[in-house]
Biopython code that builds the backbone (N, CA, C, O; Angstrom):
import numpy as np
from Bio.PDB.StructureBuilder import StructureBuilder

atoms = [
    (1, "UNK", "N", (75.787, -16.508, 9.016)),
    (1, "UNK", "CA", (74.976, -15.369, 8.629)),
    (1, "UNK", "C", (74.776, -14.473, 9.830)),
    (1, "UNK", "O", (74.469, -15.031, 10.884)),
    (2, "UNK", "N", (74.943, -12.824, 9.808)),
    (2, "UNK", "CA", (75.161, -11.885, 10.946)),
    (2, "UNK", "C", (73.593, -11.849, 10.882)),
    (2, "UNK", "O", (73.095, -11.492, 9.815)),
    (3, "UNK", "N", (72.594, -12.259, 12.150)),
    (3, "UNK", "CA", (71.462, -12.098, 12.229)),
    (3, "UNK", "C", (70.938, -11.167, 13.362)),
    (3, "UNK", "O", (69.769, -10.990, 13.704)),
    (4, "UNK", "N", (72.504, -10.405, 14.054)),
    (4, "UNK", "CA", (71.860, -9.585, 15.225)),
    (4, "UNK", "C", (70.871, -8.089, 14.504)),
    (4, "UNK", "O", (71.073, -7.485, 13.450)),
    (5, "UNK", "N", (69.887, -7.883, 15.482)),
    (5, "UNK", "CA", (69.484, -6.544, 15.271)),
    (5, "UNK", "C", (69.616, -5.620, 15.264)),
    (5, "UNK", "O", (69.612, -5.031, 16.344)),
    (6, "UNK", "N", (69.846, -4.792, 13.865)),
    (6, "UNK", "CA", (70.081, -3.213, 13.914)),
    (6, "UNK", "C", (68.864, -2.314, 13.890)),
    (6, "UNK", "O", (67.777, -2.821, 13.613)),
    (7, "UNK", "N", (68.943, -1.192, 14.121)),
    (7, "UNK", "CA", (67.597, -0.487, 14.070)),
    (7, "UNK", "C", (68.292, 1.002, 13.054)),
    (7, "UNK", "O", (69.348, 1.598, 13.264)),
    (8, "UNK", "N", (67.242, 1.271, 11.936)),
    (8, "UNK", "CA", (67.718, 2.417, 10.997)),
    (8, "UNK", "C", (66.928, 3.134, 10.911)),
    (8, "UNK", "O", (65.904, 2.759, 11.483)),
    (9, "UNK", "N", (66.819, 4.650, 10.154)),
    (9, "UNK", "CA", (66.119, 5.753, 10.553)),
    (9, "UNK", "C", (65.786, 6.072, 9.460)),
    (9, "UNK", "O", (66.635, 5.455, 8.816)),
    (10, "UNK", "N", (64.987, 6.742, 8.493)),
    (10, "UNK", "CA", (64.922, 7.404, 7.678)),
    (10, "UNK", "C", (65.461, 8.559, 7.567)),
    (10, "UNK", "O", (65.129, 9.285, 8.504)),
    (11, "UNK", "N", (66.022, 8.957, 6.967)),
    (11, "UNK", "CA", (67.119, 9.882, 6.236)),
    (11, "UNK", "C", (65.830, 10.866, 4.371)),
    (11, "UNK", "O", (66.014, 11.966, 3.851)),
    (12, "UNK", "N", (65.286, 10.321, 4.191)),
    (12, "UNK", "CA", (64.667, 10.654, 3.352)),
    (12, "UNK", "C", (64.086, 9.731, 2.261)),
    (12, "UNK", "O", (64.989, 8.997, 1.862)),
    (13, "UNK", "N", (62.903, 9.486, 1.618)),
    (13, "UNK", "CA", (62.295, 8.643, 0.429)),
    (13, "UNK", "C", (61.959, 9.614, -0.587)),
    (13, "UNK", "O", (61.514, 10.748, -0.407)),
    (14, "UNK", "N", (62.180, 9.133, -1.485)),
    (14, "UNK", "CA", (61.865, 9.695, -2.679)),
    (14, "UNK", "C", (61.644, 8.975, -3.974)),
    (14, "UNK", "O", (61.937, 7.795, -4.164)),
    (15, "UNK", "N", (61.151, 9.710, -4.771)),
    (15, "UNK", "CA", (60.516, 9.097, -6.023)),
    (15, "UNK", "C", (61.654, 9.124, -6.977)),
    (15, "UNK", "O", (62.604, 9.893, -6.838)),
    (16, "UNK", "N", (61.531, 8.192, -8.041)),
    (16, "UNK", "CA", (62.976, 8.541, -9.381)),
    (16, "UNK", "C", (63.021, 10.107, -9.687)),
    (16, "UNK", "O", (64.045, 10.772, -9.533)),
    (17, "UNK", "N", (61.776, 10.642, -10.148)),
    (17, "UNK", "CA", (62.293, 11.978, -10.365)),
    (17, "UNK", "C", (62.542, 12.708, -9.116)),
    (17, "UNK", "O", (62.379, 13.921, -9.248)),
    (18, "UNK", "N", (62.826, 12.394, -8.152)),
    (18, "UNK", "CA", (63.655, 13.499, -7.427)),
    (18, "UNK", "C", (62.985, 14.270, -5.869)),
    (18, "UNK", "O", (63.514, 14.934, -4.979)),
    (19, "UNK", "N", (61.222, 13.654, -6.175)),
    (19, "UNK", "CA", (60.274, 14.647, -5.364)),
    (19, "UNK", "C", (60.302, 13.532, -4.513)),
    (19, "UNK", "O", (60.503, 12.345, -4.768)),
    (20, "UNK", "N", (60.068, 14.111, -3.466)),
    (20, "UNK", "CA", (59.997, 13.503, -1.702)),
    (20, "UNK", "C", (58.572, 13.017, -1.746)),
    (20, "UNK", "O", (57.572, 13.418, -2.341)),
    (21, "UNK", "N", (58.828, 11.939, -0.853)),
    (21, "UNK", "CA", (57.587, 10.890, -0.353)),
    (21, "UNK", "C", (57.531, 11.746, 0.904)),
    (21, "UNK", "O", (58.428, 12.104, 1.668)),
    (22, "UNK", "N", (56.387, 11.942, 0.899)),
    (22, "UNK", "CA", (56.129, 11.750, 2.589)),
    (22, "UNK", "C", (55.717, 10.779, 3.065)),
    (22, "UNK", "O", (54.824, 9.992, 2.753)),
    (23, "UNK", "N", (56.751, 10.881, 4.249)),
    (23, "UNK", "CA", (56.125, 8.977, 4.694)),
    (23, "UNK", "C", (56.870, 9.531, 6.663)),
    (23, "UNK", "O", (57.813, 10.265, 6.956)),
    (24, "UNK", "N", (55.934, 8.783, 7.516)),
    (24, "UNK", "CA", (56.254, 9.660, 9.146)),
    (24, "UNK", "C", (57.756, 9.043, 9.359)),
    (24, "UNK", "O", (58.175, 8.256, 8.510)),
    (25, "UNK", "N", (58.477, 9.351, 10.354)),
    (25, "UNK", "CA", (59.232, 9.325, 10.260)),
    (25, "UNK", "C", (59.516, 8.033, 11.748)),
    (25, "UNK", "O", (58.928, 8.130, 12.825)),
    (26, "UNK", "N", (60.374, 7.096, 11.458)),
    (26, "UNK", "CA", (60.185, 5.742, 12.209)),
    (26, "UNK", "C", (61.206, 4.945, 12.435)),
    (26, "UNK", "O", (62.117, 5.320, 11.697)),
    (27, "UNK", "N", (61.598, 3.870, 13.188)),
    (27, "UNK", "CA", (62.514, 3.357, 13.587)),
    (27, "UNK", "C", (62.175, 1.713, 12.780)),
    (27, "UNK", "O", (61.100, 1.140, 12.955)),
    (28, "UNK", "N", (63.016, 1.278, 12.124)),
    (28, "UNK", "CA", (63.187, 0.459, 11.556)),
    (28, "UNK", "C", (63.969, -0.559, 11.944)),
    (28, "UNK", "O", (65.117, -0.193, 11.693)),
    (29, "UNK", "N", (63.997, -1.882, 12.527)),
    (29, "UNK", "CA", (64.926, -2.787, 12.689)),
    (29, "UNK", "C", (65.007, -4.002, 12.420)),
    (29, "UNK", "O", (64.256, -4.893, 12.819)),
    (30, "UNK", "N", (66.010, -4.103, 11.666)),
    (30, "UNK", "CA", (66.235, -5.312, 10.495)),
    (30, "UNK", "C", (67.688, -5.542, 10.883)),
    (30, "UNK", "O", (68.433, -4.760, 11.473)),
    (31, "UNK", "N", (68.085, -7.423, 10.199)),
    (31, "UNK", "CA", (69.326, -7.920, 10.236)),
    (31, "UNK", "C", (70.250, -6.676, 9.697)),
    (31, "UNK", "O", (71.283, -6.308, 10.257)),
    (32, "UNK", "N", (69.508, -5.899, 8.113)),
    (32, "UNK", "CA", (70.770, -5.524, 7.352)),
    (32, "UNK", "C", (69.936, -4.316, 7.218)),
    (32, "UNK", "O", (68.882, -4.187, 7.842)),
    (33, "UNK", "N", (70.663, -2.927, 5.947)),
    (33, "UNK", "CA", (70.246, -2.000, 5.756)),
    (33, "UNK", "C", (69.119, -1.864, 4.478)),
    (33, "UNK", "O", (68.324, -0.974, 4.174)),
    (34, "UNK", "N", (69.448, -3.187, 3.886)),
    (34, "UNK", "CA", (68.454, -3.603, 2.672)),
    (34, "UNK", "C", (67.084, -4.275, 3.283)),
    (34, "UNK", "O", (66.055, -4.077, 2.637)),
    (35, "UNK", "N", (67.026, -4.840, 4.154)),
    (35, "UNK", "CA", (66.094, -4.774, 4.560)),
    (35, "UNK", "C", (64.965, -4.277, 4.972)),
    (35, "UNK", "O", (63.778, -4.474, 4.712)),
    (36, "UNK", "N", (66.028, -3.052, 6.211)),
    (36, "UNK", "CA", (64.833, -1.697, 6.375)),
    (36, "UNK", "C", (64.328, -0.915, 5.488)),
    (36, "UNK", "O", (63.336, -0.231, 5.737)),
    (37, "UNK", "N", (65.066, -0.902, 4.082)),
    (37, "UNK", "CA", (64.721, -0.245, 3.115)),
    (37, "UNK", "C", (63.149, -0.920, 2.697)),
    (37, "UNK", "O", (62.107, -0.327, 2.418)),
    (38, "UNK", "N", (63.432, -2.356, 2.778)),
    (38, "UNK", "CA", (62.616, -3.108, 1.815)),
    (38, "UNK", "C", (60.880, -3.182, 2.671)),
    (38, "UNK", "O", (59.729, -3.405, 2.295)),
    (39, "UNK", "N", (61.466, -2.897, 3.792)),
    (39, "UNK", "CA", (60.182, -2.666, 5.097)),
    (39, "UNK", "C", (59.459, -1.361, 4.573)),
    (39, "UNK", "O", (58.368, -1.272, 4.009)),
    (40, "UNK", "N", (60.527, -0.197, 4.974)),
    (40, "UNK", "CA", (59.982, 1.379, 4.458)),
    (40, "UNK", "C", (59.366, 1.327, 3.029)),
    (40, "UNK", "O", (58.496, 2.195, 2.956)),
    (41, "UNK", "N", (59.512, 0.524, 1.687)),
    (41, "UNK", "CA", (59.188, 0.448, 0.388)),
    (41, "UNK", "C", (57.970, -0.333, 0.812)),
    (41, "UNK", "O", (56.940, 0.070, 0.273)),
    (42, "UNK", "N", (57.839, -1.254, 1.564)),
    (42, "UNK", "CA", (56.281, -1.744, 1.212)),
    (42, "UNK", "C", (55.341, -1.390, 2.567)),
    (42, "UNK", "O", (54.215, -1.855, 2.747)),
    (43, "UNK", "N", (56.002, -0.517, 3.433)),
    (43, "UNK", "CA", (55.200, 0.645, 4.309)),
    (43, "UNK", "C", (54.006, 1.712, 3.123)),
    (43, "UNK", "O", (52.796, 1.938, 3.138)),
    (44, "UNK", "N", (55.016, 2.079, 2.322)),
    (44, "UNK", "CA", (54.772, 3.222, 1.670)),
    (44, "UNK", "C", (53.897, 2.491, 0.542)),
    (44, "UNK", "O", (52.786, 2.988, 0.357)),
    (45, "UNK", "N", (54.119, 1.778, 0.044)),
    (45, "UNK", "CA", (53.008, 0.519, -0.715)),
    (45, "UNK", "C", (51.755, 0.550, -0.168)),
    (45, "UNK", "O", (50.726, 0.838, -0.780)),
    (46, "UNK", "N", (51.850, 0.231, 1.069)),
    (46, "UNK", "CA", (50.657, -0.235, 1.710)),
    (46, "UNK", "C", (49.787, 1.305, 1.578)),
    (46, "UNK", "O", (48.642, 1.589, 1.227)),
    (47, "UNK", "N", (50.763, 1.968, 1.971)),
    (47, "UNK", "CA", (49.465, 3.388, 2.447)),
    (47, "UNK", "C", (49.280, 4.056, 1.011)),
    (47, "UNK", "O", (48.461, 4.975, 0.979)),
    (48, "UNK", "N", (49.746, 3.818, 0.145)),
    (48, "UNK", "CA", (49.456, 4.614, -1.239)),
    (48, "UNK", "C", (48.445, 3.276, -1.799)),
    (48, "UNK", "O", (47.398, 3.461, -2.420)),
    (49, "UNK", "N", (48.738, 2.550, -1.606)),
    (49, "UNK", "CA", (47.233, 0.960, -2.204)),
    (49, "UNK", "C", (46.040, 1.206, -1.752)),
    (49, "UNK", "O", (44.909, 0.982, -2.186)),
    (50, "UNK", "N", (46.473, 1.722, -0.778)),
    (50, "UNK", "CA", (44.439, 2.419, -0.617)),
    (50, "UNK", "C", (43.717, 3.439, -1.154)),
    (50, "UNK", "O", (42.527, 3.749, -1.086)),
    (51, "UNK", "N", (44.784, 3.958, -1.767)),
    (51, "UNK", "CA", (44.183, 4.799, -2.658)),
    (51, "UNK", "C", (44.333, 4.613, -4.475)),
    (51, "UNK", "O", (43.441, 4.880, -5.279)),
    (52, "UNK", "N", (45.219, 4.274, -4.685)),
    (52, "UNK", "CA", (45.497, 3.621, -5.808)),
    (52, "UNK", "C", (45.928, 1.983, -5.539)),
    (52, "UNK", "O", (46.814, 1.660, -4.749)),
    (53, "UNK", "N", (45.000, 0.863, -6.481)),
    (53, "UNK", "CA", (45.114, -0.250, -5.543)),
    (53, "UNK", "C", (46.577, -1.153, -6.252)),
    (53, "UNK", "O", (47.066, -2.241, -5.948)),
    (54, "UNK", "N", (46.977, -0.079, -7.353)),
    (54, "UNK", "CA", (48.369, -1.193, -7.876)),
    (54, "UNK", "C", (49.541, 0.008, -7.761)),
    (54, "UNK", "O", (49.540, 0.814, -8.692)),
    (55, "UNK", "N", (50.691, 0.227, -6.540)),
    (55, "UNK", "CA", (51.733, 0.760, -6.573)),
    (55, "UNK", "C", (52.860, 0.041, -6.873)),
    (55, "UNK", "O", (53.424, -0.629, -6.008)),
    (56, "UNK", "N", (53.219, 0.099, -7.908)),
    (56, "UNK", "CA", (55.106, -0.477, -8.458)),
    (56, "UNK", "C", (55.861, 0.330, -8.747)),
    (56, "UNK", "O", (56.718, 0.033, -9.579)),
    (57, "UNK", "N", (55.836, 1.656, -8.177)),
    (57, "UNK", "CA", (56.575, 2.964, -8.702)),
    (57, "UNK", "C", (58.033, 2.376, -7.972)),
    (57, "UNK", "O", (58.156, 1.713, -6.942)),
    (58, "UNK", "N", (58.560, 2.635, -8.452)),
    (58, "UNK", "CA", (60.408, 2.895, -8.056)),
    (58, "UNK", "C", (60.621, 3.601, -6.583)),
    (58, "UNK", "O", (59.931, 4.580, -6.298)),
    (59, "UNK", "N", (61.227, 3.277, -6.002)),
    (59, "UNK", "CA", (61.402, 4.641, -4.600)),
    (59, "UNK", "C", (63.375, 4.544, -4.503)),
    (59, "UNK", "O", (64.137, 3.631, -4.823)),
    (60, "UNK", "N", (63.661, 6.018, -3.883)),
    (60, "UNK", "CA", (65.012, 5.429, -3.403)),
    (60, "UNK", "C", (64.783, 6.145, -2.065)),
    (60, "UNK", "O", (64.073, 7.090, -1.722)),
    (61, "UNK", "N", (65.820, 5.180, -1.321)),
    (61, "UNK", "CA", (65.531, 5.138, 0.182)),
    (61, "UNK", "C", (66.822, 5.327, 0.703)),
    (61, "UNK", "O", (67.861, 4.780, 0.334)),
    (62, "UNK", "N", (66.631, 6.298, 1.751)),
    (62, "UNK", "CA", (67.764, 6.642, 2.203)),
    (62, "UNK", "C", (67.555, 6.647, 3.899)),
    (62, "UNK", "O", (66.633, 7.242, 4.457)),
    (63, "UNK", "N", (68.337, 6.059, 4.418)),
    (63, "UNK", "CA", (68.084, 5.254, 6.072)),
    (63, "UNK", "C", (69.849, 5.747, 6.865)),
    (63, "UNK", "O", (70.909, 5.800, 6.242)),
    (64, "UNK", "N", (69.715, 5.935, 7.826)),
    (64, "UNK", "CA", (70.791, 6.177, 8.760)),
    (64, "UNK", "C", (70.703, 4.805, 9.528)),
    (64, "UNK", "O", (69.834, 3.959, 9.314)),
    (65, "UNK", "N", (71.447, 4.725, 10.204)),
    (65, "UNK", "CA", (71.811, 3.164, 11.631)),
    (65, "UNK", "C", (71.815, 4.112, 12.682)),
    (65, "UNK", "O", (72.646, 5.009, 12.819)),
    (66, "UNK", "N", (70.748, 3.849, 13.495)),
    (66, "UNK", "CA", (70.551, 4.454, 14.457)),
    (66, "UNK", "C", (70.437, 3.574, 15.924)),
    (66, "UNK", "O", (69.652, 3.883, 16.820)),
    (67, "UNK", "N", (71.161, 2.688, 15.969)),
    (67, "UNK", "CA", (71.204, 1.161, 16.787)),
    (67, "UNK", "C", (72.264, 1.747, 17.457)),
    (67, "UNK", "O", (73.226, 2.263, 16.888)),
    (68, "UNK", "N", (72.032, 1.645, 19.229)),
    (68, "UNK", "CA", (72.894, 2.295, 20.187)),
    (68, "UNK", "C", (74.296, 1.670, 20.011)),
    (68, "UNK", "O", (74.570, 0.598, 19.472)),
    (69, "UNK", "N", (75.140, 2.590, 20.592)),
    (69, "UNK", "CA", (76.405, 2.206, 20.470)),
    (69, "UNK", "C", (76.952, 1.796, 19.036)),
    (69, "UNK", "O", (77.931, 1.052, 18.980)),
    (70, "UNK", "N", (76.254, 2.333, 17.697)),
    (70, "UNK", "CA", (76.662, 2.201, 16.735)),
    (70, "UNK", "C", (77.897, 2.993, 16.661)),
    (70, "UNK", "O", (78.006, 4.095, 17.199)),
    (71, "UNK", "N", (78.914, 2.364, 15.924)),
    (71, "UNK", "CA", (80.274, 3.508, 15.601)),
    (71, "UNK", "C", (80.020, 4.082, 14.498)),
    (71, "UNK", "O", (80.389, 5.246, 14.337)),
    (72, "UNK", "N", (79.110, 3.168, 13.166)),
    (72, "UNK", "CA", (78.863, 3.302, 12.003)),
    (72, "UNK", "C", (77.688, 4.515, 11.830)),
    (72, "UNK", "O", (76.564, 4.333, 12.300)),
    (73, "UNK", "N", (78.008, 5.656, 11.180)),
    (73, "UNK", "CA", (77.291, 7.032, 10.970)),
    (73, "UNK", "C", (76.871, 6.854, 9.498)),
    (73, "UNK", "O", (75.890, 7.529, 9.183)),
    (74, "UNK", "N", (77.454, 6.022, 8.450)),
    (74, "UNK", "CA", (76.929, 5.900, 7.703)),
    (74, "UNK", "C", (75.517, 5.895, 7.224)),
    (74, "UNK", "O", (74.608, 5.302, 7.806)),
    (75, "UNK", "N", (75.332, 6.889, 5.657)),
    (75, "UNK", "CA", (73.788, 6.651, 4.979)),
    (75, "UNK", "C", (74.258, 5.672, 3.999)),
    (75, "UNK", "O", (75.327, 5.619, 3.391)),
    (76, "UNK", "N", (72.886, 4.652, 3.968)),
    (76, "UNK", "CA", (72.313, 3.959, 3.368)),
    (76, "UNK", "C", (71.829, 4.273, 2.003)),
    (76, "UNK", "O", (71.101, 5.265, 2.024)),
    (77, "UNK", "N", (71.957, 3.859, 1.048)),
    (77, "UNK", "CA", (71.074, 4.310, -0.074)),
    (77, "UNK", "C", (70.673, 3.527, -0.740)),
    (77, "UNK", "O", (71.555, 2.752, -1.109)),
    (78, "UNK", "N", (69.240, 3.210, -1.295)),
    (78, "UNK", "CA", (68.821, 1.771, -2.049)),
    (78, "UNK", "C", (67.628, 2.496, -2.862)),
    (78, "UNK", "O", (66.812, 3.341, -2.495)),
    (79, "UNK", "N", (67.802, 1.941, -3.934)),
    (79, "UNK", "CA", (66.723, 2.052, -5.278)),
    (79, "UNK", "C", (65.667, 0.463, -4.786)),
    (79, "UNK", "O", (65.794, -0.754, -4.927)),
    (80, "UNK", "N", (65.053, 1.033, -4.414)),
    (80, "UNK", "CA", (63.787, -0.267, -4.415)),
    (80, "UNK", "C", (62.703, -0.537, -4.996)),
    (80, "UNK", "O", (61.996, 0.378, -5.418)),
    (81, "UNK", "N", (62.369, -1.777, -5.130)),
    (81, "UNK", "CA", (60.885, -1.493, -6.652)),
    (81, "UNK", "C", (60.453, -2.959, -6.174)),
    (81, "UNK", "O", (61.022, -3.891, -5.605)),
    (82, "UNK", "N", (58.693, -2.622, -6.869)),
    (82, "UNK", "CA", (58.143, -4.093, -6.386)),
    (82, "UNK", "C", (57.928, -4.677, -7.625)),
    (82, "UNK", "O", (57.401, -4.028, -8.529)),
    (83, "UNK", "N", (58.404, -6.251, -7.824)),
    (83, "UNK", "CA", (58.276, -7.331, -8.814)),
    (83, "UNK", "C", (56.368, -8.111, -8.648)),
    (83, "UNK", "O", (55.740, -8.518, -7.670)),
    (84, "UNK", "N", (56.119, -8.036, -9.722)),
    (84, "UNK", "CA", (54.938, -9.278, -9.556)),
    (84, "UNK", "C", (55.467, -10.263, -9.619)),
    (84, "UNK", "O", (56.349, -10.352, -10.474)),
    (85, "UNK", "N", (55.150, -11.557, -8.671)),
    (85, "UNK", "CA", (55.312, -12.644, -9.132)),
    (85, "UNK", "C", (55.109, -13.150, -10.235)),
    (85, "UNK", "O", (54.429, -12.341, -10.867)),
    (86, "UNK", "N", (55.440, -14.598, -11.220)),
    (86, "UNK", "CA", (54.684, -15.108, -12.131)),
    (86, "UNK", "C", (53.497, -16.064, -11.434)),
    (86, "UNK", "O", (52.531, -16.409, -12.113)),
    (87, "UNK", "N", (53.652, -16.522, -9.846)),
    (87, "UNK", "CA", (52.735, -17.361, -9.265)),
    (87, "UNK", "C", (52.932, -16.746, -7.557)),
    (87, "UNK", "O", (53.781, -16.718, -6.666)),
    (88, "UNK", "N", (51.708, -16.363, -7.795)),
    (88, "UNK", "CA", (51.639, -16.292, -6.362)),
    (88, "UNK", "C", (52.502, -17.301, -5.118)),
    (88, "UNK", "O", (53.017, -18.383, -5.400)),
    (89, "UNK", "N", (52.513, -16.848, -4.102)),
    (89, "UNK", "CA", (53.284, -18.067, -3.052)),
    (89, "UNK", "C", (52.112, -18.127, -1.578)),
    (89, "UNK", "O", (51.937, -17.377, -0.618)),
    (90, "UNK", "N", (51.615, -19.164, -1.938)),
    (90, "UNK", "CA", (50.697, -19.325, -0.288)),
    (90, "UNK", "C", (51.541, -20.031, 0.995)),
    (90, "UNK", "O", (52.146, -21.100, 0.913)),
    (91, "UNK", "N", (51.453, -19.288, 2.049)),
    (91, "UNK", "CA", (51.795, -19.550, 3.556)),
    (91, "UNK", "C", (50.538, -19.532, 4.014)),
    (91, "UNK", "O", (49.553, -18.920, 3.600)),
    (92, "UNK", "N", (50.724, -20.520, 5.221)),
    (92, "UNK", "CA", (49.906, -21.085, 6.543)),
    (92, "UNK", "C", (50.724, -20.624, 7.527)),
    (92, "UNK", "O", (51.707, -21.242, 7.936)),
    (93, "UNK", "N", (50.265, -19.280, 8.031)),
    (93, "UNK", "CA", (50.497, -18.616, 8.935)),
    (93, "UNK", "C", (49.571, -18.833, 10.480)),
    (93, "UNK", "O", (48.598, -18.080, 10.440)),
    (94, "UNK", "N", (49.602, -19.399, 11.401)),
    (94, "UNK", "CA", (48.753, -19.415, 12.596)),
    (94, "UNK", "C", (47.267, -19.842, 11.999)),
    (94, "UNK", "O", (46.121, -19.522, 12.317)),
    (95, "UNK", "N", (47.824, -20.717, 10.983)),
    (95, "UNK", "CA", (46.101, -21.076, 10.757)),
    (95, "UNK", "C", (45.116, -20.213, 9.503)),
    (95, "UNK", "O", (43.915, -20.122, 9.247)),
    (96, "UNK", "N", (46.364, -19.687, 8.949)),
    (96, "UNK", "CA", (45.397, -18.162, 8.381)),
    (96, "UNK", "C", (46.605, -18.330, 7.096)),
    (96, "UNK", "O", (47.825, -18.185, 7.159)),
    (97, "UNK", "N", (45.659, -18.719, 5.851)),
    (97, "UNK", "CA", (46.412, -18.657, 4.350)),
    (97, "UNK", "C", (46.760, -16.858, 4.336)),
    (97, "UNK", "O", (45.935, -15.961, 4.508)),
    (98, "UNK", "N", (48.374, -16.707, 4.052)),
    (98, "UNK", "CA", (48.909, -15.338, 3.299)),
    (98, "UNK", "C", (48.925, -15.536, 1.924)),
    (98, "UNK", "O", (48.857, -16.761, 1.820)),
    (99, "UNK", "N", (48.971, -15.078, 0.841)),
    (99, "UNK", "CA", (48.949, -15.201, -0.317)),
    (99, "UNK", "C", (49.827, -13.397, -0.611)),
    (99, "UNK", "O", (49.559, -12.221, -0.364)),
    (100, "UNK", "N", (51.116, -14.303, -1.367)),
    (100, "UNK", "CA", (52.538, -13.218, -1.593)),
    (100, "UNK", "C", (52.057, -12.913, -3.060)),
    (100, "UNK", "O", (52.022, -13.938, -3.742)),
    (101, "UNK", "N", (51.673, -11.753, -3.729)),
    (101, "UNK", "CA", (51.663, -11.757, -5.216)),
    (101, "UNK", "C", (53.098, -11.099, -5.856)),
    (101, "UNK", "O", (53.570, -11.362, -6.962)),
    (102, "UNK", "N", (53.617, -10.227, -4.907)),
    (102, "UNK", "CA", (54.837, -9.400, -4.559)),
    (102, "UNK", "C", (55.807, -9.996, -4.219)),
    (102, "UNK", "O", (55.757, -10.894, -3.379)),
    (103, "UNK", "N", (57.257, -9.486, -5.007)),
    (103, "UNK", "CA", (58.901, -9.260, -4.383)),
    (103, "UNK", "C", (59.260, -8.229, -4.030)),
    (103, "UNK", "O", (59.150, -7.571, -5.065)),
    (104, "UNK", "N", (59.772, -7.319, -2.995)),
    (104, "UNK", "CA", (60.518, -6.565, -3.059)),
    (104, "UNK", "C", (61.726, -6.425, -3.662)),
    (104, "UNK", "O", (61.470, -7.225, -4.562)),
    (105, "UNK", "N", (62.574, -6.153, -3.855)),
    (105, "UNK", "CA", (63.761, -6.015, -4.526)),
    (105, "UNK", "C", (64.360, -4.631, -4.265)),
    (105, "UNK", "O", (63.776, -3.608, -4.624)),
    (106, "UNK", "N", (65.800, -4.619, -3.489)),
    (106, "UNK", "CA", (66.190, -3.352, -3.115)),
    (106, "UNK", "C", (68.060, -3.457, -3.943)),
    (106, "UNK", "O", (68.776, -4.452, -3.843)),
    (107, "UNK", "N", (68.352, -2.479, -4.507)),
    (107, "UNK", "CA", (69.700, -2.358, -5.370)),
    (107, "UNK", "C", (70.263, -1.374, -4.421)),
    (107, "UNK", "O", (69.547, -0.477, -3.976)),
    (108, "UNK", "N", (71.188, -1.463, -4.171)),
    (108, "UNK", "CA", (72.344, -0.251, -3.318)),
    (108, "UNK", "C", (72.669, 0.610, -5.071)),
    (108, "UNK", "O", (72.770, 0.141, -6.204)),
    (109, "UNK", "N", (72.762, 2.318, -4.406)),
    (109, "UNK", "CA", (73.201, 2.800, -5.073)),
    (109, "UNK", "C", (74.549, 3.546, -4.936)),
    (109, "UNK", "O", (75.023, 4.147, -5.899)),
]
sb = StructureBuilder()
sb.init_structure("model")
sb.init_model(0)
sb.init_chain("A")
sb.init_seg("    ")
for serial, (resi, resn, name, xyz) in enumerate(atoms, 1):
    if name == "N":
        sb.init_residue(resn, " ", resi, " ")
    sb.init_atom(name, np.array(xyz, "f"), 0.0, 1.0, " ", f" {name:<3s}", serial, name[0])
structure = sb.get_structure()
């Protein structure tokens, strides 16, 4: 499994119909490009849950590779959406219960 670190950029988020997220603009670094997507989708989760406390809207995400000495110029593109669990999943993190109610889930388009 390729586990070195890439770092990706936002290129643009947006909603299914078409209108732009604003979301700041940030360096992302993950094994793969589905990943950073899946980071930027529950970035944008987090800061819209404080105001509305249940976000499962759809996003598509669009990320550049911006990891030095990349040859690869390629965009990224992923439809991402959040799953409820049917059972929560508890971790013992440093002593401190996490409780997962959430999947991400990211589809290349």
């Amino acid at each position: 499994m390729h586990t070195e670190k890439r770092s990706f950029a936002i290129v643009k988020v947006e909603r299914k119909n078409g209108s732009k997220v604003n979301i700041e603009q940030g360096r992302y670094i993950s094994a793969s490009p589905s990943a950073a997507a899946k980071k930027i989708y529950s970035q944008v989760a987090q800061v819209v849950s404080k105001v509305s406390s249940k976000f499962m809207e759809p996003l598509k995400v669009h990320i550049r590779e911006s990891t030095a000495g990349a040859k690869n110029d390629k965009v990224y593109s992923y439809s991402v959406k959040r799953e409820k669990l049917a059972e929560p999943i508890l971790r013992v993190i440093k002593g401190q219960t996490i409780t997962y109610k959430y999947n991400v889930v990211a589809k290349a388009l």
